[in-house]
BAMAR-158166 format. One line per 10 residues: number of its first residue (from 1); their letters; for each residue x, y, z of C-alpha. Coordinates in steps of 0.5 Angstrom, whole numbers. Example, Ala and Ser with C-alpha at 12.3 -4.5 7.8 and 13.67 -1.06 7.14 Angstrom:
BEGIN
1) as) 25 -9 16  27 -2 14
//
This chain:
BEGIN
1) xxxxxxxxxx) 217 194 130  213 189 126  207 190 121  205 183 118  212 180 119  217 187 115  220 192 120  217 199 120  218 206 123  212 210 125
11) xxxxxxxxxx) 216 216 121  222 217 116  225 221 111  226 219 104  229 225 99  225 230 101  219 227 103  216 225 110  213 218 111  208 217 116
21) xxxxxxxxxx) 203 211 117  197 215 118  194 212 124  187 215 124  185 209 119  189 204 124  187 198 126  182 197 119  187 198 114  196 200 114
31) xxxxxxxxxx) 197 206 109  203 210 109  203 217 107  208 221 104  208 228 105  211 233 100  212 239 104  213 242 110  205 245 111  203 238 110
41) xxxxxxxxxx) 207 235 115  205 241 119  198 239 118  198 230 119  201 233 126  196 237 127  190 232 124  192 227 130  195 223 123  201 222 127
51) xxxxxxxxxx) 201 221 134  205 220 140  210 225 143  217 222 140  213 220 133  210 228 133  217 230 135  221 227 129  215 229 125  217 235 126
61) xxxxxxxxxx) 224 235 126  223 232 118  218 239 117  224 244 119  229 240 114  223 240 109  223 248 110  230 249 109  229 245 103  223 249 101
71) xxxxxxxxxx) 226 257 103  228 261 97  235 264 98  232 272 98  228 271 104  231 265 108  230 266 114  224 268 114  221 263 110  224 258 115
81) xxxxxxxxxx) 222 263 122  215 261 119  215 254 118  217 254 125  211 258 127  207 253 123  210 247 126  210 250 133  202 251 133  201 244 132
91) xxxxxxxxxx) 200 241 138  201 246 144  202 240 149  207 235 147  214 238 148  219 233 144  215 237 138  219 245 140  225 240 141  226 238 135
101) xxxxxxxxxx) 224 244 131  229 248 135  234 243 134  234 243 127  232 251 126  239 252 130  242 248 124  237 251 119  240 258 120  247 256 118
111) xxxxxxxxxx) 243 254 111  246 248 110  241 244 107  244 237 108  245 239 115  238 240 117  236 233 114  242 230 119  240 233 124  233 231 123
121) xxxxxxxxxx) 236 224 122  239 224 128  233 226 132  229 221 130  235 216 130  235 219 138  229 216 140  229 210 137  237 208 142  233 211 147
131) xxxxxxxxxx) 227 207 147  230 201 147  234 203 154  227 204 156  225 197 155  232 196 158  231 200 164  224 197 165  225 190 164  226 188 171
141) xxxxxxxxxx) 219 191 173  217 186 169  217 179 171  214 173 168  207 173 168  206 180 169  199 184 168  200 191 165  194 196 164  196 202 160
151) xxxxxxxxxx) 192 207 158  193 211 150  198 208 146  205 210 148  208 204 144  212 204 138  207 209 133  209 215 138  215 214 139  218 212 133
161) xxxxxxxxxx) 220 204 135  219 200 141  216 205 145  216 209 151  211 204 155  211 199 150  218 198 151  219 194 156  213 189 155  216 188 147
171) xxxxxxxxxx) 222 186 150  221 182 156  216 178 151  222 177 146  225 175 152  220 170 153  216 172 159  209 171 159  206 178 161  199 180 160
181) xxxxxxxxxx) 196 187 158  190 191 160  188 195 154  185 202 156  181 203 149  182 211 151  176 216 148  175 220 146  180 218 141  181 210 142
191) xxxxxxxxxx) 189 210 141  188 204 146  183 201 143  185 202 135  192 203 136  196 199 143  192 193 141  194 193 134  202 193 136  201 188 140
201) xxxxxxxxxx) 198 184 135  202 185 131  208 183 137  203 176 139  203 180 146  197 177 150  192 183 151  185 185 152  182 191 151  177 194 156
211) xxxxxxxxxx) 172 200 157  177 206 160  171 206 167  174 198 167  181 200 170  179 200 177  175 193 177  180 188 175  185 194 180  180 192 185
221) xxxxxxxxxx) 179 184 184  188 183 184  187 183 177  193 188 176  201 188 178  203 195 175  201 200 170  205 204 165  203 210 162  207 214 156
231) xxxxxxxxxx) 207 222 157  207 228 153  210 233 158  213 232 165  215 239 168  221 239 173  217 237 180  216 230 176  207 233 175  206 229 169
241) xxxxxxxxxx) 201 231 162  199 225 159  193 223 154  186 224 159  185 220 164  191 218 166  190 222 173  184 218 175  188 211 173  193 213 177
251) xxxxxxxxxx) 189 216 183  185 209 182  192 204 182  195 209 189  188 206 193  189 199 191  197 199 192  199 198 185  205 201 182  203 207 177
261) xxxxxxxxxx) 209 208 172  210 213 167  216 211 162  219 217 157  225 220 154  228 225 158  226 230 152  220 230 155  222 233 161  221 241 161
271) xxxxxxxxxx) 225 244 166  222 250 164  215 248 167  216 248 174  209 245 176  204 241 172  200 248 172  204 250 168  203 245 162  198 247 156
281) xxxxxxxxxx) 193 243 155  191 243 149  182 243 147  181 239 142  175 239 137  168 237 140  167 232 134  171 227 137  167 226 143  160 226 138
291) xxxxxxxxxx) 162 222 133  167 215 132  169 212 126  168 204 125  169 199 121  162 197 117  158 191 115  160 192 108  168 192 111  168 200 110
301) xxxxxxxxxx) 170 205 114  165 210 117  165 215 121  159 215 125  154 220 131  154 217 138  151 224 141  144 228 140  144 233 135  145 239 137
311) xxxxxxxxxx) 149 236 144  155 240 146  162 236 147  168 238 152  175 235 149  181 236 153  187 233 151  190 231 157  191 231 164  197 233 170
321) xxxxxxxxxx) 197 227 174  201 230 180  208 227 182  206 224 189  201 219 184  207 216 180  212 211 184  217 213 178  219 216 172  221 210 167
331) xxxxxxxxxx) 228 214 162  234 212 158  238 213 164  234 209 169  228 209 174  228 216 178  223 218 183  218 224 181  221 228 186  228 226 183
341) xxxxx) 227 228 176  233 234 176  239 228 178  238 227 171  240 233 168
//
C-alpha cells in the first residue's frame, strides 16, 4: 500500500533483520524500525509497536526464523523452544501469532536455516493473496456510495498489505466507487484515529473520524449502510474477539437494521476454541487508559495524563461479539454465515 506515493509493507525481512514501521508514533511521523534479533521482535509485538492479527502473525513468524539464525548448534533446540515461548507470551489474543510460530517452528527443528526464512516468507506472502481475495469477495457489499463504520485499524498495517476490513473499501475506491467511511478513533489506543484514517489518507479515501460513543447516532439518523470490523480470533461457533468495543457496535447496528461484518483470513479462525468463552483476552497496562500521546504546539510528540493522580484503570484489550450479532464472516474463500464457519474447513 501506499505511503507518500512508495509501495510498503506493514513488516518484511531484510538478511537477518525484521523491518516494521513503528505504528505508535503514527500518524506525527512514518519510521521504520529494524530489529536485529528475535527478543527485539518479541518485544515490538509486545509494545503494540506492531499491531494487527495478520502483521503480529508474520512478525512473528520472521522472529522464529531469526531464532534459528540465532540458536547454537549445542543447544539448538532448546534455544529455539525458548524463543518460541517468548514469542508466544506476546500477545495471548491474537491467534495468527501461534500460527505463525508454529509453522515455522516446525521448519525450524529440521535446522535448516534457509527454510525457516522461507516459510517465514511465505506466511507473510500468504496474507498479503489472502487480503486481497478479501477486498475481492467483499467488493459487492460495497456499492457506490456506500458509508462504512469500522472500529480499530484493521487495514493494511494489521495485516500486512490491504487489509482485512480495509480491503474491500481500497479496492472499490480504486475501482472508482464513491464510499464514505466512518472512522471509530478506538481508545484507549486510538488505532481508528491515528492509524485507520492515516491509511486511508494515504489512499485519498473520504473518511472522518468520530468519538467511539458517536456510532450509534449517525446509526440511528440513516447515516450507515454497513459496518466492517477486523478480528483477532474467531472461535468455531463464528464468536468473534476484536479490539474492545466492537460488541457494543455490533449490538448497536442489529437495533437499527444495518449489516454488521467481521472481514479475516480464515487463520484467524480457531477450531480449537468451540465459544468465544474460551478466547483469552488479554488486560492491558492501565496507563493506556490514563495517558494519551499527541502532537504539541512545538510539533513534538508528548505523552500526556488524561486521569487524576493516583485513579485507577481497567484495560481489557478486546471483546467477543457472539455469532448471532455478525450478518457474516468476510474470508478469502467467500462470505460464510457465523454459524456456518466449519463448510470452510
Amino acid at each position: 500500500m501506499k505511503v507518500h506515493g512508495k509501495d510498503y509493507r506493514a513488516v518484511w525481512m531484510e538478511r537477518r533483520d525484521v523491518m516494521v514501521i513503528d505504528q505508535t508514533l503514527l500518524p506525527h511521523r512514518f519510521k521504520l524500525l529494524r530489529l536485529g534479533n528475535h527478543r527485539e521482535t518479541a518485544r515490538v509485538i509486545a509494545a503494540m509497536i506492531v499491531r494487527g492479527a495478520g502483521t503480529i502473525g508474520a512478525t512473528a513468524g520472521y522472529g522464529m526464523a531469526q531464532a534459528v539464525f540465532e540458536a547454537p548448534a549445542r543447544g539448538f533446540d532448546t534455544y529455539v523452544e525458548q524463543a518460541c515461548q517468548r514469542l508466544l507470551r506476546t500477545r495471548p489474543t491474537a491467534v495468527d501469532l501461534k500460527h505463525a510460530v508454529d509453522r515455522v517452528r516446525a521448519v525450524a527443528m529440521e535446522k535448516d536455516r534457509g527454510a525457516a526464512v522461507a516459510e517465514a516468507e511465505r506466511i507473510a506472502d500468504e496474507y498479503v493473496v489472502r487480503a486481497r481475495r478479501i477486498g475481492e469477495v467483499g467488493l459487492p457489499l460495497i456499492r457506490s456510495g456506500s458509508r462504512v463504520l469500522t472500529h480499530c485499524n484493521a487495514g493494511w498495517l494489521a495485516l500486512v498489505d490491504w487489509g482485512s476490513a480495509t480491503a474491500p473499501i481500497y479496492l472499490a475506491h480504486r475501482k472508482g466507487r464513491k464510499v464514505f467511511v466512518w472512522v471509530d478513533e478506538t481508545r484507549p489506543r486510538n488505532q481508528g484515529a491515528n492509524l485507520t484514517s492515516w491509511e486511508l489518507l494515504n489512499e485519498g479515501v473520504p473518511h472522518k473520524i468520530i468519538a467511539d460513543n458517536a456510532g450509534g447516532f449517525y446509526m440511528q439518523h440513516g447515516e450507515v449502510d454497513l459496518c466492517i470490523v477486523g478480528a483477532d480470533r474467531i472461535a468455531a461457533n463464528g464468536d468473534t474477539a476484536n479490539k474492545i468495543g466492537t460488541y457494543q457496535k455490533a449490538v448497536l447496528a442489529r437495533e437499527n437494521g444495518i449489516p454488521f461484518y467481521v472481514a479475516a483470513p480464515t487463520s484467524t479462525i480457531d477450531w480449537k476454541c468451540q465459544t468465544g468463552a474460551d478466547i483469552p483476552i488479554e488486560e492491558r497496562d492501565e496507563d493506556e487508559v490514563r495517558f494519551i500521546s499527541g502532537v504539541n504546539a512545538r510539533n513534538r510528540i508528548e505523552c500526556i495524563r488524561l486521569t487524576p493522580p493516583g485513579a485507577h484503570a481497567a484495560n481489557p484489550g478486546f471483546d467477543v461479539t457472539p455469532a448471532k450479532f455478525i450478518t457474516g464472516i468476510i474470508t478469502e474463500k467467500g462470505i460464510v454465515k457465523s454459524g456456518k464457519l466449519r463448510s470452510l474447513r
